[in-house]
TIKE-178975 format. One record per residue: residue number from 0; residue in three letters; y, x negated, z negated of N, C-alpha, C, O in turn. Coordinates in pm, 1 decimal, always signed. Atoms other than C-alpha are relative to their C-alpha. Layout:
REM residues N
ATOM  num  residu   n.north    n.east      n.up  ca.north   ca.east     ca.up   c.north    c.east      c.up   o.north    o.east      o.up
ATOM  NUM     ALA         Y         X         Z         Y         X         Z         Y         X         Z         Y         X         Z
...
***
This chain:
REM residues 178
ATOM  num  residu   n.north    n.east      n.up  ca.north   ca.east     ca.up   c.north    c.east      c.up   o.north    o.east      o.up
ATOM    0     UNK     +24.8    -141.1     +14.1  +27629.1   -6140.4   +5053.8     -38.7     +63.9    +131.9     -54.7      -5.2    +232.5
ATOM    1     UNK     +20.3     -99.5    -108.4  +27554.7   -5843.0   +5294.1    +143.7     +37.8     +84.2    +260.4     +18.7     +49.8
ATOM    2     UNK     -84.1     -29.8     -39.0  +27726.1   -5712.9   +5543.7    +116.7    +117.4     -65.0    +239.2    +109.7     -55.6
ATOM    3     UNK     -67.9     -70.2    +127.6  +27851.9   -5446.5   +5302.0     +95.9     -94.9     -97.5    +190.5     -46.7    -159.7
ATOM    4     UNK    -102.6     +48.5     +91.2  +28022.6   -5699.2   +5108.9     +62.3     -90.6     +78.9    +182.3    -105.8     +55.9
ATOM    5     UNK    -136.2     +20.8    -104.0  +28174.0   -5873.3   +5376.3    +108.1     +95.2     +45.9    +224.2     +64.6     +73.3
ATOM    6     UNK     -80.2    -131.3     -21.5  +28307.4   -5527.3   +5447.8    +138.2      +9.7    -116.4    +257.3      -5.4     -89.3
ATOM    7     UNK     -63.6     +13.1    +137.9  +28463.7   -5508.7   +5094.5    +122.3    -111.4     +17.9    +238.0     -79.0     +44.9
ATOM    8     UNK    -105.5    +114.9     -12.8  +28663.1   -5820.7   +5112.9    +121.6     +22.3     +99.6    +241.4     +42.2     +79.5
ATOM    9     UNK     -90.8     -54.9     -92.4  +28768.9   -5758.8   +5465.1    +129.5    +116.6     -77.8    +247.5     +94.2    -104.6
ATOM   10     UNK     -91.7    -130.1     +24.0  +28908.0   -5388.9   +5345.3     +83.1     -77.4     -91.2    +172.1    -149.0     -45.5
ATOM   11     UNK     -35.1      +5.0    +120.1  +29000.1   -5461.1   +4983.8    +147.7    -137.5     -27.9    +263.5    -128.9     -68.8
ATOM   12     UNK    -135.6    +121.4     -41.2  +29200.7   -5828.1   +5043.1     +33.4     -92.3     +91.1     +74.0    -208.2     +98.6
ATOM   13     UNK     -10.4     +88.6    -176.9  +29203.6   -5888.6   +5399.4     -11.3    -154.4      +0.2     +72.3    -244.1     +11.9
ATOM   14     UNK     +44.1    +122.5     +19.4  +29000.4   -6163.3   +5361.3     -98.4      +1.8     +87.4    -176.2     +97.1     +84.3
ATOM   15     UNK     +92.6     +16.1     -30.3  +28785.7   -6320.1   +5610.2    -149.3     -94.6    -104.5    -133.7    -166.9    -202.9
ATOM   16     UNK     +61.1     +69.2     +46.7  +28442.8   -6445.9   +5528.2    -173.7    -123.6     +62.3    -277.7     -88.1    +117.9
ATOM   17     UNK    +147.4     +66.4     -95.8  +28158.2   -6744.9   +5650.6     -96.5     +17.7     -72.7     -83.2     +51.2    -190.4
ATOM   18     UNK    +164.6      +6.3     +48.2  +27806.6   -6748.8   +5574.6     -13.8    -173.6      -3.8     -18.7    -229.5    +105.7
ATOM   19     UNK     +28.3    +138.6      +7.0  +27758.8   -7138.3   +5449.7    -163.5      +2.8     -70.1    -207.2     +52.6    -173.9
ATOM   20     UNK    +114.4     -16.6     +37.7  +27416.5   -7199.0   +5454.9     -90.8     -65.6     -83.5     -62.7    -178.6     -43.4
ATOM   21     UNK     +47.4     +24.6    +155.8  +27199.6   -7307.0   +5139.2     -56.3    -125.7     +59.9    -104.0    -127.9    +173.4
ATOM   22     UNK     +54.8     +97.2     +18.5  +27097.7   -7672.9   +5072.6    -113.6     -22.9    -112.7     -89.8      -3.5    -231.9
ATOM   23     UNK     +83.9     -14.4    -110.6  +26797.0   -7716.7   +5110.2     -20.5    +134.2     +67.5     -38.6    +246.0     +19.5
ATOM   24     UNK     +47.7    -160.9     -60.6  +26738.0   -7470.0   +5379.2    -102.9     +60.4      -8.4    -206.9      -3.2     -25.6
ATOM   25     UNK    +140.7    -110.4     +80.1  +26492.9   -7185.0   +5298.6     -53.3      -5.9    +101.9     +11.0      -2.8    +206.8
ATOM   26     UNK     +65.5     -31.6     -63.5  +26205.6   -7172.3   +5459.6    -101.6    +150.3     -63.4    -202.1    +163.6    -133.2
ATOM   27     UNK     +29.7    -112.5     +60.3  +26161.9   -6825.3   +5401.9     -55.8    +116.9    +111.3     +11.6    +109.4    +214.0
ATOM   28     UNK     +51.7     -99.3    -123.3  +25969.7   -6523.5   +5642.5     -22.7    +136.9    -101.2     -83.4    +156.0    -206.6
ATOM   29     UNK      -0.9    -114.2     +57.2  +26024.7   -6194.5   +5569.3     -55.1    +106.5     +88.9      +3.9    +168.4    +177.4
ATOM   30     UNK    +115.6    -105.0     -97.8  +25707.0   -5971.1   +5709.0    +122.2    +146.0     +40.4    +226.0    +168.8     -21.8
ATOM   31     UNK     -19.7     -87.4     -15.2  +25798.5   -5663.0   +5876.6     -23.9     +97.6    -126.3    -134.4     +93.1    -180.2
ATOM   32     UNK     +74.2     -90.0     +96.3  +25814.0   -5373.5   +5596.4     -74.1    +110.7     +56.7     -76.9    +133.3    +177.7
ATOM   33     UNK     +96.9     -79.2     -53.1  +25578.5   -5109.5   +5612.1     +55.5    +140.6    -113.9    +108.5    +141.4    -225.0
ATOM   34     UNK      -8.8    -130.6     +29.6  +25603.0   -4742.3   +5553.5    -122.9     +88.9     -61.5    -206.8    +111.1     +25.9
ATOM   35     UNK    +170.2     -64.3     +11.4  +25289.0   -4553.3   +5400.6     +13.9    +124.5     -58.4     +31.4    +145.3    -178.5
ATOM   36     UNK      -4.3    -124.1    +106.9  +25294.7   -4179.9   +5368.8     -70.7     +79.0    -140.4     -26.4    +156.7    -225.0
ATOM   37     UNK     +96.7     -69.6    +135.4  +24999.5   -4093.5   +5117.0     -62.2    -119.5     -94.0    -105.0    -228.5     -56.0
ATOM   38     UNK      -5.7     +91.2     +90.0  +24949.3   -4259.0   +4816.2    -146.1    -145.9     -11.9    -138.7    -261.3     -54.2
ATOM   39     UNK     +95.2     +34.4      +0.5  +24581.3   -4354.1   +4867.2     +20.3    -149.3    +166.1     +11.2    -272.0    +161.2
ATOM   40     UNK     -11.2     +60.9    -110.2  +24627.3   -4515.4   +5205.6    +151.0    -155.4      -5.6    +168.3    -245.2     +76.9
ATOM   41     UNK     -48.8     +77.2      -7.2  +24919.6   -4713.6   +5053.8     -52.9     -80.2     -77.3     -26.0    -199.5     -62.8
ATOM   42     UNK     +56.0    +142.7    +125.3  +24736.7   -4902.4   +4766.1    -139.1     -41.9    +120.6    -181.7    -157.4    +124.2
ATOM   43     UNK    +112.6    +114.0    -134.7  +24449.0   -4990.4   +5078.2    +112.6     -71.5     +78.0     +92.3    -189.5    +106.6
ATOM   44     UNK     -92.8    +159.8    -107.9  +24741.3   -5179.0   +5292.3     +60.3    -112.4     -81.8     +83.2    -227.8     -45.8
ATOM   45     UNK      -8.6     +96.7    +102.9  +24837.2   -5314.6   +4956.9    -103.0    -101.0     +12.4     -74.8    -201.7     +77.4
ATOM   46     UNK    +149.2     +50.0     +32.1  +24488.2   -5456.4   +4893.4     -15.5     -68.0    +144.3     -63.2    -180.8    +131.8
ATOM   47     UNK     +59.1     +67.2    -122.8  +24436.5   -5561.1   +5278.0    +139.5    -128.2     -55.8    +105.9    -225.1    -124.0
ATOM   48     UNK     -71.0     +52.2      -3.8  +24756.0   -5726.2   +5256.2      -5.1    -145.1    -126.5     +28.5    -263.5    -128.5
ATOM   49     UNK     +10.3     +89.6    +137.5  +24704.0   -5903.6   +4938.7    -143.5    -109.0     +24.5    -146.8    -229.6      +0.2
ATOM   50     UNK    +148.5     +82.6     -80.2  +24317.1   -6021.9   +5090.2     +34.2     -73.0     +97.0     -26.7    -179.2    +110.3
ATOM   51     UNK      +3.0     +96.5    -157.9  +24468.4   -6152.4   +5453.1     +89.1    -117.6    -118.9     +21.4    -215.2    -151.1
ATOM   52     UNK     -63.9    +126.0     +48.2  +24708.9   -6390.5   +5248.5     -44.5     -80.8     -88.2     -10.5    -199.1     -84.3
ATOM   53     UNK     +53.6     +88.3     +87.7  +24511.2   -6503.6   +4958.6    -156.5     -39.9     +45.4    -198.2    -155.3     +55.1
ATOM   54     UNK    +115.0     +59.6     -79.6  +24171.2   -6494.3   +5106.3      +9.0     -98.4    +136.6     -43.4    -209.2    +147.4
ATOM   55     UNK      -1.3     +46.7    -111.5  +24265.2   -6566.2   +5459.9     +65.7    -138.5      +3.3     +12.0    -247.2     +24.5
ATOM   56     UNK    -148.0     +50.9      -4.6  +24593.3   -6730.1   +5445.0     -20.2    -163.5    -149.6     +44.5    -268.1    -152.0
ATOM   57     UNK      +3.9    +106.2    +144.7  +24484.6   -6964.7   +5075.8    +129.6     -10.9     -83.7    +147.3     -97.3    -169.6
ATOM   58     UNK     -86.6      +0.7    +136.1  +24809.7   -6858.5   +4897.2     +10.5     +90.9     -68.3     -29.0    +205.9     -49.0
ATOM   59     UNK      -4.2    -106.9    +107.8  +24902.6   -6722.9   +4596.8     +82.0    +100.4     +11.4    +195.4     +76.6     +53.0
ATOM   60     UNK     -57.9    -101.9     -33.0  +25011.5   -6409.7   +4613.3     +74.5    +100.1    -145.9      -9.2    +124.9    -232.6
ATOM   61     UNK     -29.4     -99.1     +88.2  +25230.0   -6167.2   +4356.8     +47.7    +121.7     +53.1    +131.9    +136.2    +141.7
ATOM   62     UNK      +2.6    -183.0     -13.5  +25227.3   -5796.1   +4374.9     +83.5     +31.8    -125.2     +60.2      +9.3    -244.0
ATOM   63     UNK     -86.4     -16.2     +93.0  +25525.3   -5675.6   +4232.0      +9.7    +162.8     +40.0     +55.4    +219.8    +139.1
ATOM   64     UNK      +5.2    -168.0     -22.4  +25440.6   -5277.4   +4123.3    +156.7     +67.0     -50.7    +231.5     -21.6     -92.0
ATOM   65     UNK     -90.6     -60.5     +66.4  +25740.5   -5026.8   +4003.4      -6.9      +1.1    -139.3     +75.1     -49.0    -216.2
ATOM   66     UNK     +51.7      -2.3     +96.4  +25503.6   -4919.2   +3718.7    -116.3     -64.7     -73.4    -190.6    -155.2     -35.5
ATOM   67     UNK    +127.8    +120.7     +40.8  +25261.0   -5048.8   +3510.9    -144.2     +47.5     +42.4    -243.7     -24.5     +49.8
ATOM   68     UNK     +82.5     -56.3     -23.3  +25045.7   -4743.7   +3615.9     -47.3     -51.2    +145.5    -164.4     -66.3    +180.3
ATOM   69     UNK     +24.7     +76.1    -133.0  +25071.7   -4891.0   +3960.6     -70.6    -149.1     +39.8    -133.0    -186.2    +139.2
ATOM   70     UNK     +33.5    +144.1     +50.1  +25001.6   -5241.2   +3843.7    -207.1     +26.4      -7.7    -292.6     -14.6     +70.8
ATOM   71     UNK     +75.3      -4.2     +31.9  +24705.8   -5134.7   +3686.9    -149.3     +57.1     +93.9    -270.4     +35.8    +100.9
ATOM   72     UNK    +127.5     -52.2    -118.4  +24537.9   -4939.8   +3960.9     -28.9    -111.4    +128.9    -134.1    -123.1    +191.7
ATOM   73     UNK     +71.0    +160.6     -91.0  +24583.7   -5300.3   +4202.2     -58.2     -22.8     -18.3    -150.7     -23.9     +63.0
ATOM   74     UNK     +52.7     +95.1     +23.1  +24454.6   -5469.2   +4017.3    -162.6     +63.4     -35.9    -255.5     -17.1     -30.4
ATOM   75     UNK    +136.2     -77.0     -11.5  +24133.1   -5215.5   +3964.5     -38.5     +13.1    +128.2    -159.1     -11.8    +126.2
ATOM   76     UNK     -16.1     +11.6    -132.9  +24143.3   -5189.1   +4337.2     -92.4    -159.8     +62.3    -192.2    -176.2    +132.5
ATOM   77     UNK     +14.2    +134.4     -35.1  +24134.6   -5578.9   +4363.9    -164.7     -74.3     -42.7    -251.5    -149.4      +1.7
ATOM   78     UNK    +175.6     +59.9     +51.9  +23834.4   -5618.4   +4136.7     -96.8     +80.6     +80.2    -198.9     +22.6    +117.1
ATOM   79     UNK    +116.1     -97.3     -82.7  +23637.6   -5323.0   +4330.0     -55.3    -114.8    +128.5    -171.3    -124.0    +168.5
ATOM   80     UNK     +13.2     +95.3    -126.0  +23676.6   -5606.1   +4628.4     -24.6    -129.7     -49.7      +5.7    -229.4     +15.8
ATOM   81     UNK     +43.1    +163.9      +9.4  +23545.6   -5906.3   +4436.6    +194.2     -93.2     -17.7    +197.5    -215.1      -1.0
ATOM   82     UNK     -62.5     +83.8     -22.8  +23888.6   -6034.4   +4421.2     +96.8     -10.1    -223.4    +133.3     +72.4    -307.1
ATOM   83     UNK     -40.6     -20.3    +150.2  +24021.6   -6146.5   +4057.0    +145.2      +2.8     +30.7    +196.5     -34.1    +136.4
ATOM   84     UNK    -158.7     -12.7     +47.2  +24386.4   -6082.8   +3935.6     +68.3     +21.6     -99.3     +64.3    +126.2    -164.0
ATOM   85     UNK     -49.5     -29.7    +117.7  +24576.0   -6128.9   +3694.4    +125.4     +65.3     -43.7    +230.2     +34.2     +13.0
ATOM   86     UNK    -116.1     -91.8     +31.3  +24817.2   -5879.3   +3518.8     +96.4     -57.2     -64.5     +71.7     -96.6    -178.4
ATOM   87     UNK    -121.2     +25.8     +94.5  +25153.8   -5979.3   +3409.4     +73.9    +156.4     +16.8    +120.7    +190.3    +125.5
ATOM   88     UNK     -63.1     -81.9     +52.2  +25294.7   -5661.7   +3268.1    +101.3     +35.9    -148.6    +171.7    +119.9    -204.6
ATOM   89     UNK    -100.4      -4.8    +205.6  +25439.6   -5753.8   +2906.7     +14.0    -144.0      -3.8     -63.6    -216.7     +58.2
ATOM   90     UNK     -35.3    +151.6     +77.0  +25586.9   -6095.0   +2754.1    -101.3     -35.0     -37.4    -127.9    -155.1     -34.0
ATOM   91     UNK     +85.3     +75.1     +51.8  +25244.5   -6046.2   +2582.1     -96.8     -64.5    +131.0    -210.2     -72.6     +84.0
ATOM   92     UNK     +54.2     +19.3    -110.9  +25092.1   -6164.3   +2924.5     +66.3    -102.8     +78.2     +26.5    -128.9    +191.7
ATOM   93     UNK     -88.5    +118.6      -8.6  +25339.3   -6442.1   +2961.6     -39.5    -124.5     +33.3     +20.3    -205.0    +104.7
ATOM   94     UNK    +131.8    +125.9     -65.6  +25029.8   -6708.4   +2987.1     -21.3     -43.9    +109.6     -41.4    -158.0    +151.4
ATOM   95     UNK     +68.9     +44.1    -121.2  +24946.9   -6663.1   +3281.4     +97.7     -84.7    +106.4     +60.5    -151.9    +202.6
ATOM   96     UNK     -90.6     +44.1    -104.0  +25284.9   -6765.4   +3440.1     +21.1    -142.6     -63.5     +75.8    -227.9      +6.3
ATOM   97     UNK      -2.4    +102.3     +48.4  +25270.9   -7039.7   +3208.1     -75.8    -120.3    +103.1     -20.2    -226.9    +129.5
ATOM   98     UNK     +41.9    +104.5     -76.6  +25018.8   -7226.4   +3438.9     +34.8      +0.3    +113.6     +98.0     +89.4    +170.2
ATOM   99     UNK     -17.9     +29.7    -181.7  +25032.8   -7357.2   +3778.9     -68.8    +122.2     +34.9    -159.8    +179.2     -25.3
ATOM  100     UNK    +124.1    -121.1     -64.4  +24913.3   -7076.1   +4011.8     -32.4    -125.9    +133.7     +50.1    -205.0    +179.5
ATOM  101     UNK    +106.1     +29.0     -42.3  +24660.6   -7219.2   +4218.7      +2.3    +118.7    +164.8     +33.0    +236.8    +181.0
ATOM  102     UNK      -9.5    -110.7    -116.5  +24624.2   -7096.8   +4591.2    -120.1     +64.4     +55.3    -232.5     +15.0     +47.2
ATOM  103     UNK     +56.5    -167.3     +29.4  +24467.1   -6785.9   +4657.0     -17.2     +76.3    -146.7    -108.8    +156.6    -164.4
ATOM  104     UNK      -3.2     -64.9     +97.3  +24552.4   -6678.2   +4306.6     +65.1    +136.8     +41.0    +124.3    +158.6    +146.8
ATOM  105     UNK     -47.1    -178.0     -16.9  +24645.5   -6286.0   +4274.1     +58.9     +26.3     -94.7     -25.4     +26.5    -184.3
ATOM  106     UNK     -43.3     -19.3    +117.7  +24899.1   -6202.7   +3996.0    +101.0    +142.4     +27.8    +200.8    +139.2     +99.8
ATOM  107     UNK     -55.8    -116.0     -33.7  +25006.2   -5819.6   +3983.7     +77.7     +50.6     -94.7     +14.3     +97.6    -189.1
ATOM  108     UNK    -105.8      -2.7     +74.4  +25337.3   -5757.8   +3804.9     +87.5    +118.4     -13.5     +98.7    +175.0     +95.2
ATOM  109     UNK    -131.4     -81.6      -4.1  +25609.3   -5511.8   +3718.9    +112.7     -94.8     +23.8     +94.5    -206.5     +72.3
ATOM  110     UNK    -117.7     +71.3     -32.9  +25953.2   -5632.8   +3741.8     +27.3    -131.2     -69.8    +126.4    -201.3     -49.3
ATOM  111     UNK     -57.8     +80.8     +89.6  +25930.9   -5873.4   +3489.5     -78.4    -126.8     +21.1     -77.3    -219.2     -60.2
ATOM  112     UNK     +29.5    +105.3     -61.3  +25746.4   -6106.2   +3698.9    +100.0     -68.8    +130.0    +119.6    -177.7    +184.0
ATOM  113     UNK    -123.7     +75.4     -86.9  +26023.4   -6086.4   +3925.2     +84.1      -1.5     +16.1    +132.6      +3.4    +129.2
ATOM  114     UNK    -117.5     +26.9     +61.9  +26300.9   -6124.2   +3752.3     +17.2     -85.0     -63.2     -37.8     -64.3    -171.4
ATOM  115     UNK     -42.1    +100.9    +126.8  +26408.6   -6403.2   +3564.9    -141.6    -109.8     -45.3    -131.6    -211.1    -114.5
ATOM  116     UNK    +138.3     +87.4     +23.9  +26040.1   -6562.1   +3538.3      -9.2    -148.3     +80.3     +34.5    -160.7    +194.8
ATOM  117     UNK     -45.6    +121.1     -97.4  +26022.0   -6928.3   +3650.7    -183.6      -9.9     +30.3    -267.5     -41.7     -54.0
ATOM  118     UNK    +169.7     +39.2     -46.9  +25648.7   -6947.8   +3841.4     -13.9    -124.4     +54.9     +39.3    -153.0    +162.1
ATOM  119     UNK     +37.5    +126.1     -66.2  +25531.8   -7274.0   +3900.3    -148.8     -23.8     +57.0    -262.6      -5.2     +13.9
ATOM  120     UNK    +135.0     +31.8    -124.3  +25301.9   -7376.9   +4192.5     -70.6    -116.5      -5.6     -30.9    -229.7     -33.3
ATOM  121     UNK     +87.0    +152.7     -63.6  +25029.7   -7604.8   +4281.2     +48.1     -28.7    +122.4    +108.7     +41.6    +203.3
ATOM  122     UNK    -115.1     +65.7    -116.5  +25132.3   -7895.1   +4525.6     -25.6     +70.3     +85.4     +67.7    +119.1    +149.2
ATOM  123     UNK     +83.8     -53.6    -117.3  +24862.1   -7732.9   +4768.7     +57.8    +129.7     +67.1     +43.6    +158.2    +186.0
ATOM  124     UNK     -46.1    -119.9     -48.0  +25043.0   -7398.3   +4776.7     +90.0     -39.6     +85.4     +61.3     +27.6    +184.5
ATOM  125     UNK     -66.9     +28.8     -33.9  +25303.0   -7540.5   +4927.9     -61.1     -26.1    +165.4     -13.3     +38.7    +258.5
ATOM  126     UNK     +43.1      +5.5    -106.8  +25098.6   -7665.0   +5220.0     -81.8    +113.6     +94.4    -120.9    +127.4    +210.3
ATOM  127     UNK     +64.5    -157.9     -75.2  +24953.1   -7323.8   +5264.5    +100.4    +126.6     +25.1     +72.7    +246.6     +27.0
ATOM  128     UNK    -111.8     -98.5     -50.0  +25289.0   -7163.3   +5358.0     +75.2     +64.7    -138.4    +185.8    +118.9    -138.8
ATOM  129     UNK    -129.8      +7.0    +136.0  +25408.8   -7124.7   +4971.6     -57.2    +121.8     -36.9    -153.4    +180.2     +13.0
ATOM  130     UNK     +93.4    -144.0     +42.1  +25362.6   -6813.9   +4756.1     +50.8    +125.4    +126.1    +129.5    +117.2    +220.4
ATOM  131     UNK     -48.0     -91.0     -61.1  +25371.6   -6479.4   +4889.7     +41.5    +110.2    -117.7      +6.7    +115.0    -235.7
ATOM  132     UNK     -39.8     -89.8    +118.0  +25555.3   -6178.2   +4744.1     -21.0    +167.7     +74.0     +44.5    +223.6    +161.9
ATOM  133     UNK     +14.8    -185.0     -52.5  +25416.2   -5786.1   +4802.1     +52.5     +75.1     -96.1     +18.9     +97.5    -212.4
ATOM  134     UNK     -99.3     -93.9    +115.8  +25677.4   -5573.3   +4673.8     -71.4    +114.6     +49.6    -125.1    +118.7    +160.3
ATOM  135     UNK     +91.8    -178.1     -32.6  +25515.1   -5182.0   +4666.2    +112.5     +78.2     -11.6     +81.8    +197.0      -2.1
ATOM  136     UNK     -56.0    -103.3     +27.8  +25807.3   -5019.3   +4609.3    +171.9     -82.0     +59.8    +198.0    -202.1     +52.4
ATOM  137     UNK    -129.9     +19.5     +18.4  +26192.3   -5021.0   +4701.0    +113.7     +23.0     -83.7    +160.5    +136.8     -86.1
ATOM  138     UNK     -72.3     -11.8     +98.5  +26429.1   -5075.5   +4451.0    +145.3     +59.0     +25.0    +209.1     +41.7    +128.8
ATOM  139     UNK     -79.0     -94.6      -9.1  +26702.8   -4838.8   +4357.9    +149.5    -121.1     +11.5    +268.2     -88.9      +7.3
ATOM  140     UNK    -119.6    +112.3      +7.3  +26924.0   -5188.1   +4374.4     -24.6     -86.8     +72.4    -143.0    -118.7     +83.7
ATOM  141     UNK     +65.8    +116.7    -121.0  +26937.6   -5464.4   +4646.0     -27.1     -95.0     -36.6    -115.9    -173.0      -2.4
ATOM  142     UNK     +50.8    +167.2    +101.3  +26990.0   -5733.7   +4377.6    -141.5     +27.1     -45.9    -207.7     -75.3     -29.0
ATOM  143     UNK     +85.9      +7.3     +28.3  +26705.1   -5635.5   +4262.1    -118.8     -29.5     +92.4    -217.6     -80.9     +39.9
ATOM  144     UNK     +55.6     -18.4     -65.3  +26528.4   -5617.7   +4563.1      +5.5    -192.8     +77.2     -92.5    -248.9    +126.2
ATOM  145     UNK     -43.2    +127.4     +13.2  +26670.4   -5978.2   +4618.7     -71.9     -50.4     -84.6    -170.5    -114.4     -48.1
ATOM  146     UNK     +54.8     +79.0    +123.2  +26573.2   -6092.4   +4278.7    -168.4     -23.4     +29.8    -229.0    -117.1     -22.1
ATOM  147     UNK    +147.7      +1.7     -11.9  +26217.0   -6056.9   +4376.2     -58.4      +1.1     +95.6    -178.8     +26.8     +99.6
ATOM  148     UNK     +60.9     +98.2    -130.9  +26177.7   -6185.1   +4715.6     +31.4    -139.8      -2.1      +6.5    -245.5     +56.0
ATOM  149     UNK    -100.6    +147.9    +101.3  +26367.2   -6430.6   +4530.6     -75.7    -113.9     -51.1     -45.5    -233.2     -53.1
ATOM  150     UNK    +101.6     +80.3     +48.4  +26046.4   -6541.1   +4374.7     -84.2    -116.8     +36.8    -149.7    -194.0     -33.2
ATOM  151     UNK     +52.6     +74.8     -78.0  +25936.2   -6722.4   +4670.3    +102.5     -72.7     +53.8    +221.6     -46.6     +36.4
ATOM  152     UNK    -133.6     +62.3     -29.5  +26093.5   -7022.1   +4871.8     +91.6     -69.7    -100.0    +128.5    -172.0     -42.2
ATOM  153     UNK     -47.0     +66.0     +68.6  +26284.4   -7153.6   +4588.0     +51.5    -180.8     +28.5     -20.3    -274.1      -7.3
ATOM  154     UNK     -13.9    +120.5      +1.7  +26445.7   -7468.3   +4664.1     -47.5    -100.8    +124.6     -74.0    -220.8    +132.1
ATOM  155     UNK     +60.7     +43.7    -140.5  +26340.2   -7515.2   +5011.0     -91.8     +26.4     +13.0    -165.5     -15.5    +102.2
ATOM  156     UNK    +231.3      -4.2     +18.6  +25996.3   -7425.0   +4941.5     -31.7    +111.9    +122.6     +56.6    +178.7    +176.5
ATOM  157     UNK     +32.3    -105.8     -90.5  +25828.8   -7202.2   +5178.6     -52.4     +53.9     -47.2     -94.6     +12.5    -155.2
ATOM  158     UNK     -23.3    -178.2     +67.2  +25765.7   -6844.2   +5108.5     +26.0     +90.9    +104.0    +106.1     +88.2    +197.4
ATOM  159     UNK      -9.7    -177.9    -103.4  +25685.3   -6464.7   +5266.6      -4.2     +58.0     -74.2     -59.4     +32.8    -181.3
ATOM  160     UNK     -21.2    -151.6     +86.5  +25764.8   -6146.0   +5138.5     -88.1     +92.7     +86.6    -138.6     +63.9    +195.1
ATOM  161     UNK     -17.8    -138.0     -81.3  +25685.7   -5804.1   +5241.8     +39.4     +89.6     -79.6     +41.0     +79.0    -202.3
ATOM  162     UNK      +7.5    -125.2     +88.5  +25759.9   -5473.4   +5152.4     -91.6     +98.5     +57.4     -85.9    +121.8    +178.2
ATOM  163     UNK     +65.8    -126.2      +8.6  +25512.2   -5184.3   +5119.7     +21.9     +80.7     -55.7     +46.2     +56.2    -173.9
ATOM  164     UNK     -78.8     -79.7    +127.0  +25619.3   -4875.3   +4982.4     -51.8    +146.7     +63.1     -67.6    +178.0    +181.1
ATOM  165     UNK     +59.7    -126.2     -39.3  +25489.4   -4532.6   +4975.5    +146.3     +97.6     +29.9    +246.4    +106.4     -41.3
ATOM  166     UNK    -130.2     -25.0     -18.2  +25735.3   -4341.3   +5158.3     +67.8    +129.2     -84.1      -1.4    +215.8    -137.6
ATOM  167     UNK     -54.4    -120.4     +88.1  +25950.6   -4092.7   +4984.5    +135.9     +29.7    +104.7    +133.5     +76.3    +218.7
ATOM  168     UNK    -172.5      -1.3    -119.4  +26368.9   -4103.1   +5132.3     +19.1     -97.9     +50.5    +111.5     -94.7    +131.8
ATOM  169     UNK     -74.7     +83.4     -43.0  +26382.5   -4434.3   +5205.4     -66.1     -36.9    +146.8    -188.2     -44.5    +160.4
ATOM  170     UNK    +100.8     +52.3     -57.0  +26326.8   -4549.9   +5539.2     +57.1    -139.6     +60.8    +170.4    -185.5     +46.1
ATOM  171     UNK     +35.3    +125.9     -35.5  +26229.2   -4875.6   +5714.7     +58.1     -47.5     +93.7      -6.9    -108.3    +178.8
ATOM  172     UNK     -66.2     +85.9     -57.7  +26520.1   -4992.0   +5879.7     +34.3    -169.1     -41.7     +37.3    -184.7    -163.8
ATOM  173     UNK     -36.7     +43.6     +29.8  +26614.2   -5317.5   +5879.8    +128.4     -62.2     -87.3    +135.8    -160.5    -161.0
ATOM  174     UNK    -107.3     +24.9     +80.4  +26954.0   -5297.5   +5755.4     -33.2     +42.0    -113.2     +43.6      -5.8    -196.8
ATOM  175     UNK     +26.6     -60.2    +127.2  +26800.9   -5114.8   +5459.2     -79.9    -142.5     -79.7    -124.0    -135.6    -194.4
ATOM  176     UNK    +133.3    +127.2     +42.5  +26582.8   -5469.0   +5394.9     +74.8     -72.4     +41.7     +62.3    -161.7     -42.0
ATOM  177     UNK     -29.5    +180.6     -11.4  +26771.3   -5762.4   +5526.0    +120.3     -26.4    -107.7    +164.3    -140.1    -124.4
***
């Protein structure tokens, strides 16, 4: 857990606690998050961000929106730039996670790509630094916010996150993100 729930224990039943660290170890990188005050200027660092890793970078990338309205304007965004993507927004859209993703694939999701969904990779992704995960928004929950950096890395695998998020109250400390 967090330091918050080491806290808990401590108080609650004067209990110390270690950090034992996960077998296999994660090879996991978690970008700096980013702050973006106006709405327009945050779906372009989206979109760059989503181009340096799948164009540049050759992995697959998921864009995990709040809404679906958000979803939907990426991924209109994405095609304006030549770049294809595919929407997982409903169970009925469930296909696509069905196959291998392929690196530099683009798959732009609500939560329900990154939650509970099992994505399986090509071997190749793996050698291109693993998927990546662009969260747009900060979640009103850390598990949650967990659950879906969660998506990447799996099992030793290697895997980057970021967060982008149009700012509102929250801001971009680290303790608010690690």
């Amino acid at each position: 857990g967090n330091d918050n729930s080491h806290k808990f224990f401590r108080e609650i039943f004067q209990v110390d606690s270690i950090i034992i660290p996960p077998f296999p170890e994660k090879q996991f990188k978690r970008f700096p998050c980013i702050a973006i005050k106006d709405e327009n200027s945050w779906y372009e660092t989206i979109i760059e961000s989503v181009v340096r890793q799948s164009q540049i970078h050759g992995k697959p990338v998921l864009v995990i929106a709040e809404y679906i309205k958000y979803a939907q304007e990426i991924v209109s965004r994405l095609k304006e730039k030549n770049i294809e993507a595919f929407s997982y927004t409903s169970q009925d859209e469930s296909n696509i996670i069905q196959q291998r993703i392929k690196p530099g694939a683009v798959i732009v999701a609500t939560n329900i790509a990154g939650r509970g969904t099992d994505i399986k990779l090509d071997l190749q992704v793996e050698v291109n630094g693993g998927l990546h995960i662009c969260q747009t928004f900060k979640a009103q929950n850390e598990r949650v916010d967990q659950q879906n950096t969660g998506r990447t890395s799996r099992s030793g695998n290697r895997g980057t996150s970021q967060l982008i998020f149009l700012e509102r109250e929250f801001s971009c400390s680290q303790e608010n993100y690690e």
